[in-house]
C-alpha positions as CSV (number, residue, x, y, z in Angstrom):
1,X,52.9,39.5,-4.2
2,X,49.5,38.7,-2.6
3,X,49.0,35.5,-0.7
4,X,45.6,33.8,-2.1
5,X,43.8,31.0,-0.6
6,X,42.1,28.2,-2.9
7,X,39.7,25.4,-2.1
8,X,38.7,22.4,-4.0
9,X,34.9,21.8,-3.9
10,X,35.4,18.5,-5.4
11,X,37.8,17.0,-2.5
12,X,38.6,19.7,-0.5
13,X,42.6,20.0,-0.4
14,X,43.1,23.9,0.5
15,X,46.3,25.7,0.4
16,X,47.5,29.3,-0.2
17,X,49.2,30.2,-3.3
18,X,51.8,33.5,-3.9
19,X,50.6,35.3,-7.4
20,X,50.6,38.5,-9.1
21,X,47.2,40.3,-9.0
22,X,47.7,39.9,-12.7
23,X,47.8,36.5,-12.7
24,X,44.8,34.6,-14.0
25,X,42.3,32.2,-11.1
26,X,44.1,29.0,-10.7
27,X,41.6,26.5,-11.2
28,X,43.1,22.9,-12.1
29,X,43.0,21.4,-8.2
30,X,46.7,20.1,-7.3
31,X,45.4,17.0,-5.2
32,X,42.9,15.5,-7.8
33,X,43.1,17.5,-10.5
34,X,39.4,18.7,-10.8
35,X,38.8,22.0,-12.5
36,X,36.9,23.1,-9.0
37,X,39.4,24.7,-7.3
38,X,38.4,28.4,-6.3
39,X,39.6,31.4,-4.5
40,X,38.2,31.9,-0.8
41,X,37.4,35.4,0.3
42,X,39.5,36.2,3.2
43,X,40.4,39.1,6.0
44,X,43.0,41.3,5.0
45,X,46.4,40.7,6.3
46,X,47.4,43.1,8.0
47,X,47.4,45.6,11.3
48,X,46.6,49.6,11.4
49,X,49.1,50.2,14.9
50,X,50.2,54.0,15.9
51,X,48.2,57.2,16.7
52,X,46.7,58.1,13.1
53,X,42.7,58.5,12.7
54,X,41.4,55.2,13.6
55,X,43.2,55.1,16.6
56,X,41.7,58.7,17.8
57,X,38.3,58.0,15.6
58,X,37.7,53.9,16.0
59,X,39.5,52.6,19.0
60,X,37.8,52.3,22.5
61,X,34.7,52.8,23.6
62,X,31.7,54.8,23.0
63,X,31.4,58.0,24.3
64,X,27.6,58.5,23.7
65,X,25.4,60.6,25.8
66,X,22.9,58.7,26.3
67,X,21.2,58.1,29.9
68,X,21.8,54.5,31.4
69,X,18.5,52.7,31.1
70,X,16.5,52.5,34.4
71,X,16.1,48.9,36.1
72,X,12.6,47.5,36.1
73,X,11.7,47.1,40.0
74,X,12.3,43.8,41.7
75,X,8.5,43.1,42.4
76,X,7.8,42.5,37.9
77,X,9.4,44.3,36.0
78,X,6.8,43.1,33.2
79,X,4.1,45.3,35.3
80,X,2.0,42.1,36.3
81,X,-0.9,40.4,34.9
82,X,1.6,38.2,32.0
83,X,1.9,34.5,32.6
84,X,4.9,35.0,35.0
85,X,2.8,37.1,37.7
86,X,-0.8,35.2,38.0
87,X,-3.0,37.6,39.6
């Protein structure tokens, strides 16, 4: 069974609650009993580990071809005559 996470926007208690996807919102708040308690979005729980695709396809780092980007020359690399190099 999924594990859901609910808030109250009335006085905040949060906790995480076991239901069936089936099941219907809870939305009676367990602390104070304000019909404001609602479902947080969260990350999914769990972790892709092994050699399939987005291990070969996702993981590391780019292998682009691009040329690395020339420094600008010590002496202004803003080519002079801007506020930092008064002529």
């Amino acid at each position: 069974m999924p594990i859901y996470e609910y808030r109250c926007q009335s006085c905040g208690f949060q906790k995480e609650h076991m239901q069936k996807m089936s099941d219907a919102p809870l939305t009676n708040c367990p602390s104070c009993g304000a019909e404001s308690y609602t479902k947080l979005l969260s990350a999914a729980g769990f972790q892709l580990k092994g050699s399939g695709w987005y291990a070969t396809d996702f993981k590391g780092g780019s292998s682009s071809a691009k040329p690395a980007a020339k420094e600008a020359p010590a002496t202004g690399g803003c080519g002079g005559g801007c506020a930092c190099h008064p002529s």
